[in-house]
N, C-alpha and C positions, 0 to 999 in steps of 0.2 A: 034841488041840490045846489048847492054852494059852496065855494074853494077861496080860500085867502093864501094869495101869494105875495108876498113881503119883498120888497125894496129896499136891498141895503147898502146905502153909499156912503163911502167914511171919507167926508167933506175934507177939505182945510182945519177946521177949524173943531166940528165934531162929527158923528158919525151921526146918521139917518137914519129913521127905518119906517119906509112909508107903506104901510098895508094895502093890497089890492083884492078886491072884495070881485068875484065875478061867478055868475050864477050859468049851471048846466055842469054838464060831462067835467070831469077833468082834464079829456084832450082840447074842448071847447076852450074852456078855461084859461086852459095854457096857449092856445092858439092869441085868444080873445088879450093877456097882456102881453105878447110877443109883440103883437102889432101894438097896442099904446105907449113899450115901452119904443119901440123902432119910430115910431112917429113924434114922441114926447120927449125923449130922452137920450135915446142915441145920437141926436145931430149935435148936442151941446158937446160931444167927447169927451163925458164924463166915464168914470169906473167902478162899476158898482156888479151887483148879485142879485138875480131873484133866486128866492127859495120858494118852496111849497113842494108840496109833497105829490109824486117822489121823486119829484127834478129839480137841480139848479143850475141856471145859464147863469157865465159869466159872463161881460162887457168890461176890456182896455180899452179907454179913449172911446167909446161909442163902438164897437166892434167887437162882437161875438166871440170869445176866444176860447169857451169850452161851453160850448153848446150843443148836450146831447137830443136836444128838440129841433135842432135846426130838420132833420129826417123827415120829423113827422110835420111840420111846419109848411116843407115843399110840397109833401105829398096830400095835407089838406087844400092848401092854395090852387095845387091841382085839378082838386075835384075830380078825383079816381079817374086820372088821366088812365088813357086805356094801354096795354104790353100785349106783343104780340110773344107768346112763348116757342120755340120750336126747340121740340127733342125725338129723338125717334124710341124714346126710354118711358113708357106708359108713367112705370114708377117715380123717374124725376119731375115729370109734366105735375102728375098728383100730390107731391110734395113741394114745389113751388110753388103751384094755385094757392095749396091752402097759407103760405106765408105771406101772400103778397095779396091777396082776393079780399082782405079787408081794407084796403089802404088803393088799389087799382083795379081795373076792368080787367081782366085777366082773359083772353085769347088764347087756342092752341094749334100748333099742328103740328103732324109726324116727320115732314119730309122736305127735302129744297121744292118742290113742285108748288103740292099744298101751300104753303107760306108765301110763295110767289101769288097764289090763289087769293087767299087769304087779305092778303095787304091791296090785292089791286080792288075785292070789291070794297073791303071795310078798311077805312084811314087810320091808322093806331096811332098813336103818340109815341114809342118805344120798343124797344126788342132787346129780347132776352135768348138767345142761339146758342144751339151747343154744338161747338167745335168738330163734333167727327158726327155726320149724319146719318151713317150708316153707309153712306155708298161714296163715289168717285167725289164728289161737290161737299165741302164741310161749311160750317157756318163763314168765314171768313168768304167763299164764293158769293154765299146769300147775301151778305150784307152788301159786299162790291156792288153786287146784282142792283139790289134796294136803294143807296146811294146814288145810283144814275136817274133815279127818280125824283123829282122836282120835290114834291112831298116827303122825301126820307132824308134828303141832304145833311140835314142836321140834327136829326129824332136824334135822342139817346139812345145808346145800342151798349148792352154787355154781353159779351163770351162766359159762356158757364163751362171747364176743362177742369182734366184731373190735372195738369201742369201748370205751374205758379208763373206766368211769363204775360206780358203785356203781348196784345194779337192787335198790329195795325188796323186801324181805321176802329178800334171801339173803344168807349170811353169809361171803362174798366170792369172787370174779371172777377168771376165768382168762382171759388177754386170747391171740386168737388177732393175729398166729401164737405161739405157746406152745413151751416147751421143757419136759423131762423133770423139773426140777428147779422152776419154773414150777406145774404140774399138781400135783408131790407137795404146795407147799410150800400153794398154796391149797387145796388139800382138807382138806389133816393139819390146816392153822391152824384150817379150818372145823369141825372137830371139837373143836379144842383151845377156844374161842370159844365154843360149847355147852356143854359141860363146865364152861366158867368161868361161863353162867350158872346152871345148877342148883347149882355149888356156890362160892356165891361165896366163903366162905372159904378158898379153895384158892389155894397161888400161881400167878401167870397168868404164863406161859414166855411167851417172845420167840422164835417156831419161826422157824429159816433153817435149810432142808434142800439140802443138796447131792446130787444123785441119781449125779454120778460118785463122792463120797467114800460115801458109804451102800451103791455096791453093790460096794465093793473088796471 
């Protein structure tokens, strides 16, 4: 299988349009010219378009500025970085697995204990906690907790709440009731958001992921 995604930059002088031919999946695909155009074309601070189907990044000046594949781009680069999930909600654990279990390793558990459990045998890359646990300790405790851990200093961590309100120390919120695209766009960001700070010289993408166009 085969994908042509097209380069459109409208020069000085005339307009461009140089076809990118790359073979596998579509997410491959897309992966596959992200990186040659980031390597090829992005440093000269040019402005241009790819299209192809069913996505188009834009690039001002070499830099990303409506880049709905930025999402999916972290989260392949990742290599199904692993999320530890914790909810004391059987039903929200089974409906975030399945949003997120294509794209991450997906971990769970019911409780502050567990989770303490959890992270001290197996190292995860990320956390997903939801705010009221059921008892005296709510997610914000957990993550303090996690935090004092040499290894979680800096993971990405989001709050999954029915209130729309930024919760100290995490680097952003999934507001319940949630949708598939929702869930992907606050995680990925929360990674993309880390990443930006250990390396701040890097350019910081503007993630809007669409979880219907991502899984065509």
């Amino acid at each position: 299988m085969s994908l042509q995604i097209t380069l459109f930059y409208e020069g000085h002088t005339h307009p461009i349009k140089l076809p990118l031919k790359f073979d596998g999946p579509p997410r491959r695909c897309w992966r596959q010219a992200l990186a040659y155009v980031d390597a090829y074309i992005a440093p000269h601070q040019v402005s241009f378009t790819l299209l192809g189907p069913p996505h188009s990044v834009s690039y001002h000046e070499g830099v990303p500025d409506s880049y709905d594949l930025a999402a999916l781009a972290v989260a392949l680069e990742a290599r199904k970085a692993s999320l530890l999930i914790v909810d004391d909600e059987p039903a929200i654990v089974r409906l975030l697995r399945h949003f997120l279990k294509e794209y991450y390793t997906v971990i769970s558990a019911s409780s502050f204990d567990a989770a303490l459990s959890v992270a001290e045998t197996r190292l995860v890359d990320g956390f997903v906690l939801d705010l009221r646990l059921g008892g005296r300790r709510t997610g914000a405790d957990l993550l303090r907790e996690l935090r004092t851990w040499p290894d979680y200093e800096q993971a990405p961590a989001v709050v999954c709440t029915a209130f729309w309100h930024e919760v100290a120390g995490f680097d952003n919120v999934i507001q319940k009731p949630f949708t598939e695209g929702a869930v992907l766009n606050a995680v990925t960001e929360a990674f993309v958001r880390v990443r930006n700070r250990e390396e701040p010289g890097r350019h910081r993408h503007e993630v809007r992921w669409s979880g219907v166009q991502v899984s065509s």
